[in-house]
N, C-alpha and C positions, 0 to 999 in steps of 0.2 A: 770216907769212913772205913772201919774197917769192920770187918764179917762173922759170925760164928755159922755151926750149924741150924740154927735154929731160924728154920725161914720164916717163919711170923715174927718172930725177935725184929729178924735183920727190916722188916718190912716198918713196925713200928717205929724203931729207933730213925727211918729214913723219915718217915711220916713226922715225926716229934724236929728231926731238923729241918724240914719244908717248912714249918711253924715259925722257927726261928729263922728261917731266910727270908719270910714275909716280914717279920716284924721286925727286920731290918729293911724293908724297901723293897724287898727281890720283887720281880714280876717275871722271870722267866726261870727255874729251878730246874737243874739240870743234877739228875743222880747218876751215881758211874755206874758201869758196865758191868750187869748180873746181880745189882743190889741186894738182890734177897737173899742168896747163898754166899758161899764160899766159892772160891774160883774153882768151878768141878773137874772144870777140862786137864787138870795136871795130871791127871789118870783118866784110864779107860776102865768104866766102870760101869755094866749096863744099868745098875739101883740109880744111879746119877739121873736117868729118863726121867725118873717119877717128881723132881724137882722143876719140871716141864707143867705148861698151863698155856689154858688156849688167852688168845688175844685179839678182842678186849674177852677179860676174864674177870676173876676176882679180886686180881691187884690193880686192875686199872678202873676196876669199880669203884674202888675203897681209894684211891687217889683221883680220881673225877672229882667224889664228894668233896673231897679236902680242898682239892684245884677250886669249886665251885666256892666255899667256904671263904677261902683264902683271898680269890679275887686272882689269882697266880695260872702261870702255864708251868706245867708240869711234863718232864722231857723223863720215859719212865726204860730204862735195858731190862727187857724181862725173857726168860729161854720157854718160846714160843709150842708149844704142843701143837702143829698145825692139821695135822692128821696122824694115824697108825703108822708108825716108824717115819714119819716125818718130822721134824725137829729145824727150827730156825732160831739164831741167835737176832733178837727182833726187840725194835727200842716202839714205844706208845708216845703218843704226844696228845696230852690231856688240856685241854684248852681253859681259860680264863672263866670260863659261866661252864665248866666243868664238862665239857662234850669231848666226845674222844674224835680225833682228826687225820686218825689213821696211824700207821706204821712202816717202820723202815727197817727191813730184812737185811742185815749184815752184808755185803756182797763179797768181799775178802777174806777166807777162812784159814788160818794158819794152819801149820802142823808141825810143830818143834817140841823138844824136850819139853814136858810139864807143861804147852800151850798145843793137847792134842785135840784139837776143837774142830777137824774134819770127820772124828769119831761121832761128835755126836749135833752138827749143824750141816744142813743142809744149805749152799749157797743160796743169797737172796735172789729173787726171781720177781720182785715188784721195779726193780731199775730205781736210779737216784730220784730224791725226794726234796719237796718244800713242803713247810705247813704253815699255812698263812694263820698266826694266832692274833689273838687282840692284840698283844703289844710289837708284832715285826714277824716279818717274815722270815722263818729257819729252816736253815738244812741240817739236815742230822747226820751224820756219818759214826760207824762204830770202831773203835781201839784198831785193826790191823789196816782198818781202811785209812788209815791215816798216815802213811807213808805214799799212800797213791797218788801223786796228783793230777790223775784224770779222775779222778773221783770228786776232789774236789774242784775243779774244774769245772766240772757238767753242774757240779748242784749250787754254785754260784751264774755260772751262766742261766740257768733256772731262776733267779730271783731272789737264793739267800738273801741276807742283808747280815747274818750270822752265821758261824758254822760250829754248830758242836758235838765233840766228840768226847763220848762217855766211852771209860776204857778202865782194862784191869789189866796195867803190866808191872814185871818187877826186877827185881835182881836174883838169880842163883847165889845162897850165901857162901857157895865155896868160890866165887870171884873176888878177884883184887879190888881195891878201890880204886886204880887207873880204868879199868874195865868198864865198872861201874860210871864214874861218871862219864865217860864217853858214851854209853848206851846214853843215856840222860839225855845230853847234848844231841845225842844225832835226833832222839825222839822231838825232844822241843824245838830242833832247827826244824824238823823237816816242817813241821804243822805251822811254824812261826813263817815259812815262804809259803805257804797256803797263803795265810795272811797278805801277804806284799803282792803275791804274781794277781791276787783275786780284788783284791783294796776292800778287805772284809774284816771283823773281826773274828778270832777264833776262838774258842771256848773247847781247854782240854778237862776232864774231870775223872781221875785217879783214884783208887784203892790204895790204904794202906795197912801194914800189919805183915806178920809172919803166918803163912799157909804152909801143904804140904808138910806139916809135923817140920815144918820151920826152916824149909831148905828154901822156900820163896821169900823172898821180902820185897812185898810192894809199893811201889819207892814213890807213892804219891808225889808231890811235884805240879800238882794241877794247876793251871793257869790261864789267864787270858792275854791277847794279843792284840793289838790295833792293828788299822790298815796297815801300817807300813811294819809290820814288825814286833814294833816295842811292847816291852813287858807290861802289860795295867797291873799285874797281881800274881805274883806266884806262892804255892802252898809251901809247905815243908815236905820233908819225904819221911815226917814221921810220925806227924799228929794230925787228930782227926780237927777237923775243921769245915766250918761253915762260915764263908763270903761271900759279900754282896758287892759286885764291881759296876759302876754306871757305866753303859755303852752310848757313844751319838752314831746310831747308824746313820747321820747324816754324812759324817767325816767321807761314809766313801766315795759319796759325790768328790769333793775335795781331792782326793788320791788318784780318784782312777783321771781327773778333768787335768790334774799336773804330772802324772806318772801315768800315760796313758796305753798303757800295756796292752786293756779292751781293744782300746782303737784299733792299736796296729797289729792287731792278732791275723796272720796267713792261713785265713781258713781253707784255702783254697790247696795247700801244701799239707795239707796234717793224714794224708789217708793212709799213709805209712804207718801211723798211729796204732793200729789195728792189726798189725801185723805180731805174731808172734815171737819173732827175730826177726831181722830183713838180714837175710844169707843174699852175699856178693853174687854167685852164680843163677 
């Protein structure tokens, strides 16, 4: 969807499509990254804090209820007030009989042109996460953490059975359209081999609209992904939309029992992993 300033606006209008994603079938609702504002991080801006709320607060009050109403799990990106100058870009996951089951602190924090979000997020410090809801077990991971794949990695070896990542990215509209759709591709390859190395499916979920007085456009694109890859659904990159895709988190038995990647994973060779560079000398 896409945003104004008005964070009860943006809150309701997400609340009114959770509605329509039940009453098509959803049972896992997944909203993108920072739902209730506009994407703040394109500037540094200290007024930007007061858009900050602790968690669980009053948005994951008022989406419990709804969660509980609904019969639905609710996957909530809200910019976490954790203490005085503390600040975390932090997703809520609102369970089916409406109980909150905790939260996943962003662990990867950019800082680029217009994506200055080490200005005002504090890296996560809870480590990667599952939430075992009514309907399966999820890992949550947020918008930069999804180029990572030790990220994803850890939080399927954890017990995902899904991964989804709520995100706000987009295009600079002074770029070419070659530009463009290459970003596109490199974002949906990189989370679509999430999918294949883990035999998971992945749930990407995108903002769109023009921000930053229209120098951003966010090229929505959201989609999901089977074990091996392939496309179940993808969005447009220009309208707002609400879908409902069936997942068989059986398949990944399937995947990982014929592509068995789990099995022969060298655990015993990966300590290099953790290295910062591994310099020759």
């Amino acid at each position: 969807m896409s945003c104004t300033s008005d964070k009860e606006a943006n809150l309701q209008k997400a609340m009114k499509e959770v509605r329509v994603a039940a009453a098509k079938g959803a049972q896992i609702v997944c909203l993108q990254e920072l739902f209730t504002s506009l994407y703040f991080c394109d500037v540094e801006d200290y007024e930007n804090f007061k858009l900050a709320e602790a968690i669980p607060g009053p948005s994951t009050e008022a989406l419990g209820k709804l969660a509980a109403e609904l019969k639905v799990v609710i996957i909530a990106s809200l910019f976490e007030r954790r203490a005085q100058g503390i600040y975390h870009n932090t997703t809520a996951v609102l369970d089916a009989d409406g109980a909150y089951l905790g939260k996943y602190r962003k662990m990867h924090i950019p800082d680029d042109p217009a994506y200055y979000e080490k200005f005002y997020f504090t890296p996560g410090d809870l480590g990667y996460k599952i939430f075992k809801t009514k309907y399966a077990s999820i890992g949550v991971l947020i918008c930069w953490d999804q180029w990572y794949p030790e990220a994803s990695r850890i939080t399927a070896l954890m017990g995902a059975e899904i991964l989804f990542y709520p995100t706000a990215i987009g295009w600079a509209t002074s770029q070419d359209e070659a530009t463009n759709t290459e970003q596109y591709n490199a974002w949906q390859t990189m989370q679509r081999s999430h999918a294949v190395a883990n035999g998971v499916h992945v749930v990407s979920v995108n903002r769109v609209g023009f921000e930053q007085n229209g120098a951003m456009k966010f090229w929505g694109g959201s989609f999901v992904a089977g074990p091996f890859g392939a496309l179940l659904y993808q969005a447009s990159h220009d309208e707002e939309e609400t879908f409902v895709v069936e997942i068989d988190t059986a398949a990944t038995d399937r995947y990982r029992t014929h592509w068995p990647f789990m099995r022969d994973r060298r655990i015993d060779s990966y300590q290099p992993i953790t290295k910062r560079y591994i310099d020759q000398d």
